[in-house]
C-alpha positions as CSV (number, residue, x, y, z in Angstrom):
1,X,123.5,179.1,47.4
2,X,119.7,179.4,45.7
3,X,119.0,180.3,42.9
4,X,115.5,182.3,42.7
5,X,112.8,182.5,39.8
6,X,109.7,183.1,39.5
7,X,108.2,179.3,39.0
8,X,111.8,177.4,41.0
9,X,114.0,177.8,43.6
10,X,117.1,175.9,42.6
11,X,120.0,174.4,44.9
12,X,122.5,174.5,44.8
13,X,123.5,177.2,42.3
14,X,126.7,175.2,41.7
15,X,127.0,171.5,40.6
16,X,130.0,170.8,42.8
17,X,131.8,167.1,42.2
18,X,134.4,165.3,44.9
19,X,136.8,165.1,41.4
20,X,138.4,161.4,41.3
21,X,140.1,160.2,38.6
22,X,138.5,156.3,36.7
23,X,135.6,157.0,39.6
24,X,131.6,158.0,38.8
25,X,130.9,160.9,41.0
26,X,126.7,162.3,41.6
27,X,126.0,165.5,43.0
28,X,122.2,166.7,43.2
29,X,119.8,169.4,42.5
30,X,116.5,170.1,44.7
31,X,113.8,171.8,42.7
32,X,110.8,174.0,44.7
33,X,107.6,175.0,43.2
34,X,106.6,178.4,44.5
35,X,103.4,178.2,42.7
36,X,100.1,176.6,42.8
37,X,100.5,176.1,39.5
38,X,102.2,172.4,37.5
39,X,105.7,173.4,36.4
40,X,107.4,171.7,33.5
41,X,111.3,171.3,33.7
42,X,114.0,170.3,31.5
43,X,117.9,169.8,31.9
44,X,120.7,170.6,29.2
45,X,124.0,170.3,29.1
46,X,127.3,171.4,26.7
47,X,128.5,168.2,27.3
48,X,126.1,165.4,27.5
49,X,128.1,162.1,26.9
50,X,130.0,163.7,29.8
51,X,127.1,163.8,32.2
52,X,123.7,161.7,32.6
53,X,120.7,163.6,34.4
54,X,118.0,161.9,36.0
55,X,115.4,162.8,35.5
56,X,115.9,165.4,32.7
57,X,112.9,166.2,32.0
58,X,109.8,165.8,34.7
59,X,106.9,168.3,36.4
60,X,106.7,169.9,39.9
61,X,103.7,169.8,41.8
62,X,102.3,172.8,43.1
63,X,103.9,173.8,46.1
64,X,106.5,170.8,46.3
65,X,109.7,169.7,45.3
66,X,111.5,167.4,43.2
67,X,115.3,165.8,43.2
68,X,117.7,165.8,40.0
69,X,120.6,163.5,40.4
70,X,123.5,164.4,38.0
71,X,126.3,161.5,37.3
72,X,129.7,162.8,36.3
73,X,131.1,160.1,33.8
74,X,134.3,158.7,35.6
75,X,137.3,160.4,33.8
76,X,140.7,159.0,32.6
77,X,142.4,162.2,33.2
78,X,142.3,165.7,35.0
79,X,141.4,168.8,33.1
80,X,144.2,171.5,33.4
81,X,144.4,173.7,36.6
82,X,140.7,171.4,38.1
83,X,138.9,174.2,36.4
84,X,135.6,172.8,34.1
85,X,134.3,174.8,31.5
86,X,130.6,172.7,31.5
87,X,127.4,174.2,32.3
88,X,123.6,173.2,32.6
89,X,120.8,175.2,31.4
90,X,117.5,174.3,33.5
91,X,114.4,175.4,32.4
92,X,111.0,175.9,33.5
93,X,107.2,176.4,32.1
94,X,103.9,176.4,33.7
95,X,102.0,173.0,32.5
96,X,98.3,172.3,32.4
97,X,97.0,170.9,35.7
98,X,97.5,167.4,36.0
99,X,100.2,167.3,33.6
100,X,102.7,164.3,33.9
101,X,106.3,163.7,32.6
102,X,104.9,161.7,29.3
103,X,102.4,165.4,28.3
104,X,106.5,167.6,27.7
105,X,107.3,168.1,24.5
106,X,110.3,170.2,22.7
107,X,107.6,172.9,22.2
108,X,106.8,173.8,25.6
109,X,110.1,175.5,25.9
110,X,110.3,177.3,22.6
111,X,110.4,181.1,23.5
112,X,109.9,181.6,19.6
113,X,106.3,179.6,20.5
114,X,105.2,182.9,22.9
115,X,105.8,180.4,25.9
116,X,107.1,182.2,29.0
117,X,110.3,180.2,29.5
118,X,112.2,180.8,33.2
119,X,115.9,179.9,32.4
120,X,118.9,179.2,35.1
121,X,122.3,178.5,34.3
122,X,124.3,176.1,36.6
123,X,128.1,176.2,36.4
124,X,130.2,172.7,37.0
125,X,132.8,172.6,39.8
126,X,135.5,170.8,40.6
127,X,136.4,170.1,44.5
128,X,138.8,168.3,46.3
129,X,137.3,164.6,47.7
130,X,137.3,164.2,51.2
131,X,140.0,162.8,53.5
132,X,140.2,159.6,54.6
133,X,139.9,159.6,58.4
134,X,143.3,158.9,60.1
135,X,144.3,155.6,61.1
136,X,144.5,155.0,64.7
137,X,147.7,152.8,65.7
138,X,147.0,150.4,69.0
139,X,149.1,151.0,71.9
140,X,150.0,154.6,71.2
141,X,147.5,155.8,73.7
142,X,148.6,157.0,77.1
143,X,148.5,154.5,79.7
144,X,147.2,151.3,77.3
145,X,148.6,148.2,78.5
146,X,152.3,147.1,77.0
147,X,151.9,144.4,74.1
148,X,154.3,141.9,73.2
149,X,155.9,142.7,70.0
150,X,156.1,140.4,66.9
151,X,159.1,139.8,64.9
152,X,158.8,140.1,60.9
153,X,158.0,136.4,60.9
154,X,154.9,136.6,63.2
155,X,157.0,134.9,66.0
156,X,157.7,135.9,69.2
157,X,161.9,136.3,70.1
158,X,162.8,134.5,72.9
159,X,163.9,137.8,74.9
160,X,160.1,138.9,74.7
161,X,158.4,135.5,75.4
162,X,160.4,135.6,78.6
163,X,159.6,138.8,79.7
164,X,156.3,138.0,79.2
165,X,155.8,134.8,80.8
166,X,157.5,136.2,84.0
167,X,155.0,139.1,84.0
168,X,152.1,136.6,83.3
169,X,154.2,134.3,86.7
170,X,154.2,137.9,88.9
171,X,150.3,138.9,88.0
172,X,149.2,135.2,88.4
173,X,151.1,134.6,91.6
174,X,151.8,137.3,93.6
175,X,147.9,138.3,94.9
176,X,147.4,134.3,95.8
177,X,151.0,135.3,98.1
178,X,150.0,137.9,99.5
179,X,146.7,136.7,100.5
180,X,148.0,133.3,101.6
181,X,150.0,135.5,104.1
182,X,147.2,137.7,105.0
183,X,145.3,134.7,106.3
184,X,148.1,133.0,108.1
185,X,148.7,136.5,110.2
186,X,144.4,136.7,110.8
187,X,144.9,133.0,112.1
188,X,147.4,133.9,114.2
189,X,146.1,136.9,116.0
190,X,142.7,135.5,116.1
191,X,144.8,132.6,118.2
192,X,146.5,134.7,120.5
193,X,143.5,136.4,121.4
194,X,141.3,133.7,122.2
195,X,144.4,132.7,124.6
196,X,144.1,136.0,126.2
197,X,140.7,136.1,126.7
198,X,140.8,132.4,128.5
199,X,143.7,133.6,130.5
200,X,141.6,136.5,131.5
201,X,138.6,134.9,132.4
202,X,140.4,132.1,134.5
203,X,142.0,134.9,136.1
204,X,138.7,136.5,137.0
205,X,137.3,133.0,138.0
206,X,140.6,133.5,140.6
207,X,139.8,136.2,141.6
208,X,136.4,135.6,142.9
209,X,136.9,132.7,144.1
210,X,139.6,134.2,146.4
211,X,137.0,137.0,147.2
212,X,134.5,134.1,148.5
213,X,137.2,132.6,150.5
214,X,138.8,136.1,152.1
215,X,134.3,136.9,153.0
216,X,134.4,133.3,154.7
217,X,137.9,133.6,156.3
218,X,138.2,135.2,159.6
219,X,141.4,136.0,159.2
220,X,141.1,137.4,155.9
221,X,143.5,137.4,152.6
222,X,146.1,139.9,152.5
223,X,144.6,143.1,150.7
224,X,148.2,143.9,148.7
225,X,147.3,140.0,147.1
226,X,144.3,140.9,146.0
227,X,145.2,144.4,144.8
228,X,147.9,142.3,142.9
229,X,145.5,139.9,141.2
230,X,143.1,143.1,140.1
231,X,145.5,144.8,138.3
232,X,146.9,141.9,136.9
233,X,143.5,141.6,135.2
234,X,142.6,145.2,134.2
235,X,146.5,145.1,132.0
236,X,145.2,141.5,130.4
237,X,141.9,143.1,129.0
238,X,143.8,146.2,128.1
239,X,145.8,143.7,126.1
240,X,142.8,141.6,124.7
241,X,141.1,145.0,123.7
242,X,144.1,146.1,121.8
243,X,144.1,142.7,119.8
């Protein structure tokens, strides 16, 4: 919330402090110049050894803005009910051009003077501090990997060193297993299959050679023999093309 004058905007409205007890606690104010003119400020209070404002006093340049930082005192107890009866009194005055902090004095804000004095009143509030965030506890997520507990010691038990040495044996173990058995079954059929592939082509080396000799042969070879002989191959590829 802003508040609105003629010379300052002003937020917030509302100092608002994170209330903690034997704990300083800062909240700040932002200060606009609407006007092309230097503006003068100055901070009070109704209870000033409770609060320290810096800076209390200072000037806004034209068109620009300026940050008060107020410091809450840390407190030894909690007022009734969080409610805080404090409140701040800002006030602004045009300055002369190139006015600094060191050119305010008491009179520049003295309405008895004839200066034009813009006044806002700032309320204190109390509010509760923020929440720690939660703590997040290992292992409860779905699917995270089991841990071994501890005992109160810092020790493992023997019942849980146990279980997990065997499932450190099993993960360790069991792929170099399997794979040692993988490649013993590749050996294997990569044997048989160079077997069938000599038998095959000493069978077609046969078989040609028997064609030669039937062509030279006036009698000729028996044609069931040599049916034989062919089929016998064509079922050996089929085999070696299944392997």
């Amino acid at each position: 919330m802003m508040s609105t004058g003629e010379l300052l905007n002003i937020e917030p409205q509302e100092l608002q402090f994170p209330f903690e007890l034997r704990k300083q606690i800062s909240c700040s104010l932002q200060l606009s110049n609407k006007t092309d003119n230097y503006v003068a400020f100055k901070v009070k209070t109704t209870n000033p050894k409770k609060y320290c404002v810096r800076p209390n006093t200072g000037v806004v340049l034209p068109r620009s803005t300026c940050d008060v930082i107020v410091t809450m005192q840390s407190q030894k107890e909690a007022p009734p009910d969080m409610q805080c009866k404090d409140k701040f009194l800002l006030q602004g005055v045009v300055a002369s051009p190139g006015a600094t902090a060191k050119d305010i004095t008491p009179e520049m804000f003295n309405k008895e003077a004839g200066h034009h004095v813009e006044e806002c009143k700032l309320r204190v509030l109390y509010v509760a501090p923020p929440r720690p965030p939660s703590p997040v506890h290992e292992g409860s997520e779905e699917g995270s990997s089991p841990r071994a507990s501890v005992s109160d010691n810092g020790n493992f038990s023997a019942s849980e060193f146990s279980a997990a040495a065997s499932r450190a044996f099993v993960e360790q173990y069991e792929p170099q297993d399997k794979s040692t058995e993988a490649r013993a079954l590749i050996s294997k059929l990569t044997e048989e299959k160079n077997s069938v592939i000599q038998i095959n082509n000493k069978l077609q080396q046969e078989l040609e050679l028997l064609r030669r000799q039937a062509n030279r042969s006036s009698s000729g070879l028996p044609f069931i023999y040599v049916v034989i002989v062919g089929f016998i191959g064509i079922i050996l590829g089929y085999l070696m093309k299944k392997i």
